[in-house]
N, C-alpha and C positions, 0 to 999 in steps of 0.2 A: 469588489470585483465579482462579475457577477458567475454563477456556476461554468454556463456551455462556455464562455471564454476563458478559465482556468482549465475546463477539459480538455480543451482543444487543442491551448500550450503545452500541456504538458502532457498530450497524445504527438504534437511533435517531436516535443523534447525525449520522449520515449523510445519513439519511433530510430532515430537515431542514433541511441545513446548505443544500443547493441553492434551497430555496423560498424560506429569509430569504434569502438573497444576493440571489434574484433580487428579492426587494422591496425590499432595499436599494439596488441597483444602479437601479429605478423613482427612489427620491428623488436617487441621489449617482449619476450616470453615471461614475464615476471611479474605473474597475476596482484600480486597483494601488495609489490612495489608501486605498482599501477594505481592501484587503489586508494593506499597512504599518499602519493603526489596531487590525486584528485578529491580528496577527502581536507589535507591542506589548503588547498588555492581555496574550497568554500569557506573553509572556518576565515581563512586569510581575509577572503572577500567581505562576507559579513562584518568584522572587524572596522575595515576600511567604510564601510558602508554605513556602521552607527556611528564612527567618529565625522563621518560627514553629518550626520542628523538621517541618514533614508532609510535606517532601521533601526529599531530597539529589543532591544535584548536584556528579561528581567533577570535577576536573579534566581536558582534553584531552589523550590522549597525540599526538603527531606524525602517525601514521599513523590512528589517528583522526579527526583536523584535514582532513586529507586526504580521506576519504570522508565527512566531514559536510560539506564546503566543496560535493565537489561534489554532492553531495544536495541540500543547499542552493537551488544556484540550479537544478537541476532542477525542484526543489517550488515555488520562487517562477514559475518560466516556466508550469508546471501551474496553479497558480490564478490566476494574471493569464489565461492562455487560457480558462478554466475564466469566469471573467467575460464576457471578451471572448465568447465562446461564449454566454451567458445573453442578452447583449444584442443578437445577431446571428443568433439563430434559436431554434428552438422546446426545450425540457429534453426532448424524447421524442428529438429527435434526438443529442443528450448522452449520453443514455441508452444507446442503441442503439450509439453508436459505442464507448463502452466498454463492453459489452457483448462486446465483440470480442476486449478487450487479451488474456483468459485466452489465446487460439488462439498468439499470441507469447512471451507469458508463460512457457509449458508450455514452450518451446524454450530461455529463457533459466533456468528451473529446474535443465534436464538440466544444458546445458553449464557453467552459472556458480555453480549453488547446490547442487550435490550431490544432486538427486533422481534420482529412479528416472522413468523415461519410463511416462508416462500409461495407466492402464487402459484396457480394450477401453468399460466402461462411462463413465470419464470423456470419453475421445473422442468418444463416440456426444453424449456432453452439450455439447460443444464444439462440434459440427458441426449441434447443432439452434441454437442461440445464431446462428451462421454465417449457415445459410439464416435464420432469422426475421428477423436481422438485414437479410439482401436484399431478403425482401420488405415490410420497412418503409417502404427506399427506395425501392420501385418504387411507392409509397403515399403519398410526404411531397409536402404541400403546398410545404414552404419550398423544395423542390428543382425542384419545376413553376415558382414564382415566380421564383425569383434563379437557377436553374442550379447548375452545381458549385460557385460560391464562394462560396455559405451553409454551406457544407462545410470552410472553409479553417479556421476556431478550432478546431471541434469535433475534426478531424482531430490539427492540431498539440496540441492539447488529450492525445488518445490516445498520441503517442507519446511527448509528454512525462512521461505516468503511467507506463508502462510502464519507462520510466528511471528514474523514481521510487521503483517497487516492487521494482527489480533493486537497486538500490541500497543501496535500504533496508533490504530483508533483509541486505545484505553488511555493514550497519552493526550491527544486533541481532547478528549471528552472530559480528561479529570484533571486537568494540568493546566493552568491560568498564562498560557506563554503564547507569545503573538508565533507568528509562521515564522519569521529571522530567529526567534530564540528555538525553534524546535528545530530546524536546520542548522542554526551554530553547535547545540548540544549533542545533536545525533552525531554531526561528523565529528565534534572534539571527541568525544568518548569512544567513536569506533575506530581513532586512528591509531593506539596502544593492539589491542585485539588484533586488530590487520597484521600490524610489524608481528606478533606475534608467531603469528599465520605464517609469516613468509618466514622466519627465525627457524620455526622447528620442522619443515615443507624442505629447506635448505637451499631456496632462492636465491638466486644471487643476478648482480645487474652487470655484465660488461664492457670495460670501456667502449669499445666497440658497436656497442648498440647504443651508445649517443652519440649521435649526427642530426642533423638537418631536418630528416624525412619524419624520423623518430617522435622529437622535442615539437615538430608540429602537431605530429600528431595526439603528443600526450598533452598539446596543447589544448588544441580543440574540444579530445575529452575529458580533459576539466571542466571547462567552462559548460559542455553540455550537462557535467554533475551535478555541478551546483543550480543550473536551471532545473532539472528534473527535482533537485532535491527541496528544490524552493516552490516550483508547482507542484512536486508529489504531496508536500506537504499541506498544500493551500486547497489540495484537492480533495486529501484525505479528510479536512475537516469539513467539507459538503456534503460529501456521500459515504456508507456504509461501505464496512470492508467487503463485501463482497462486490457490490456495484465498483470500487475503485479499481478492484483485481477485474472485472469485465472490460471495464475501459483501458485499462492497460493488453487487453488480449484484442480488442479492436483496432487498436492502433500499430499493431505488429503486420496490418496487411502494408502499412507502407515501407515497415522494416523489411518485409519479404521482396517487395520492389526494387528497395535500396541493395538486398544482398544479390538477388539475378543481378542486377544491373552492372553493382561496382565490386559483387566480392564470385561472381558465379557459382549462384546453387550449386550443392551436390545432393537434393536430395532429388529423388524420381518423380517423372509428371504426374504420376498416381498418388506420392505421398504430397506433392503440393496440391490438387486437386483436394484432397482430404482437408489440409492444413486451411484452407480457404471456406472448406463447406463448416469447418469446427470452429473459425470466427464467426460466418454468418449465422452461426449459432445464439453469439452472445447478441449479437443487433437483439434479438428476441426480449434478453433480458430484462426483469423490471425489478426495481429496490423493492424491499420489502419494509414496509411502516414502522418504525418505531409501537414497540407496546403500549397500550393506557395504563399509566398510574395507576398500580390495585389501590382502592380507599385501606387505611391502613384500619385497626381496632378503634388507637387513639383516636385518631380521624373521626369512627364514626362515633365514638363516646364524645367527642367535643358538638358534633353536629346535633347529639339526641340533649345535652344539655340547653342547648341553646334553644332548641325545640319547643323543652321544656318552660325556658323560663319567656320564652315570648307565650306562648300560650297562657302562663301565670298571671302574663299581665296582662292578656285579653279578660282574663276572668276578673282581676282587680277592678279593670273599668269598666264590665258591666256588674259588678256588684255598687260600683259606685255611683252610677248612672240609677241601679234599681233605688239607692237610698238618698239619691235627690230627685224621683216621680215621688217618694212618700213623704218627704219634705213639703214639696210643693202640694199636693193630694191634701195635707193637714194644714 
């Protein structure tokens, strides 16, 4: 599948996935319940899907185990905040704050993921993200209203992604599992964590908010999870975590469409005005190269052997060459 068509699905499937939840989270206020019924129907799906033969799913090696565990509950902390965030202020300010993760992102590329440090022109792209992002703030309504601690999801929300995306890449890159097994694994493992979440939060689901309206809706946003989670995944192993976390902040222009449209902004024409100049920020953006293999010691001791002994045997053959002209000469 080739890269622009995995981005593009799953800049849909993105794009969406924020508007249903928030009208689901309208019928079911029960972030982490939410989560665990959509976290199931993917592993359910996957299931279904390799007993028919259309996916395969290997086994976990150890060290595997290990970076999808803690993937895991990283991802489960991200979308319970990611809720909890929906139901506590406004999707522009969501928006805006990841909008941000790339500026950290880039740093944990360098040191952790083997890139090359940031163009002249991806930085310039980062630092307009940056400022638009400021003066969103200095624009949001929910921040005149409640102060800084309409800011407390969103926030934790952000660094939890960014855990996420570091991680995640470290899972594609060292982990031998097709896209079905890193999607069956990330949701099996983050569905204990969620209940968790919702356990000690003191959640609860009532009878009452299942009907009709609800059960579609928490229909819909299943199936868009598991899509997202099947493209986020197939996407993450194309591009660098930074470039992934861009194309996720591009595709939120049509989340902002979706939410005027079907849920009515409340954020100010000055802070979407902003919200809009801090995407065309990322259009800008460009991946940053993978690093060149330093030549190691051994390396270049195996290279200076080798040197050596083809040179040896140039000299073999013109010593041998010199002692059949004296052959022939006598």
């Amino acid at each position: 599948m080739k890269t622009i068509t995995v981005i593009v699905l799953y800049s849909i499937c993105s794009s969406c996935m924020l508007v249903v939840n928030r009208a689901c989270l309208s019928y079911i206020p029960a972030a982490s319940y939410i989560a665990c019924f959509q976290m199931t129907f993917t592993v359910l799906a996957i299931i279904v899907g390799a007993k028919m033969g259309a996916f395969q799913v290997q086994p976990l090696s150890a060290d595997g185990g290990s970076y999808m565990a803690a993937y895991s509950v990283g991802f489960a902390l991200s979308i319970y905040f990611t809720l909890r965030a929906l139901e506590t202020t406004n999707m522009e300010t969501l928006i805006v704050f990841r909008s941000c993760n790339p500026l950290i992102l880039v740093m944990c590329d360098y040191y952790f993921l083997n890139r090359e440090c940031p163009s002249i022109r991806a930085m310039f792209s980062l630092l307009i993200i940056a400022g638009s992002a400021s003066m969103y703030i200095v624009h949001d309504k929910q921040l005149k209203l409640d102060g800084l601690s309409s800011y407390l999801y969103v926030a934790l929300n952000s660094l939890t992604l960014i855990f996420v995306m570091t991680i995640g890449k470290t899972v594609t890159d060292r982990c031998s599992l097709t896209t079905a097994g890193q999607v069956f694994y990330s949701n099996a493992f983050s569905v204990l964590p969620m209940l968790c979440l919702g356990w000690i939060t003191g959640e609860q689901v009532e009878s009452k908010m299942i009907h009709t309206k609800s059960m579609v809706f928490l229909l819909i946003s299943s199936v868009a999870g598991a899509s997202i989670s099947f493209f986020g995944w197939k996407c993450r192993e194309l591009t660098s975590a930074t470039t992934y976390t861009v194309v996720g902040i591009m595709n939120k222009v049509l989340t902002e469409v979706l939410n005027c449209v079907f849920l009515h902004s409340s954020a100010s024409q000055e802070g979407i005005f902003w919200l809009f100049f801090c995407i065309l920020g990322g259009m800008f953006y460009e991946q940053a190269p993978k690093k060149s293999a330093p030549e190691t010691e051994d390396a270049k001791g195996e290279v200076g052997e080798v040197k050596e002994g083809l040179l040896q045997q140039v000299e073999d053959q013109d010593v041998s060459v010199e002692l059949m002209k004296i052959k022939d000469i006598h």
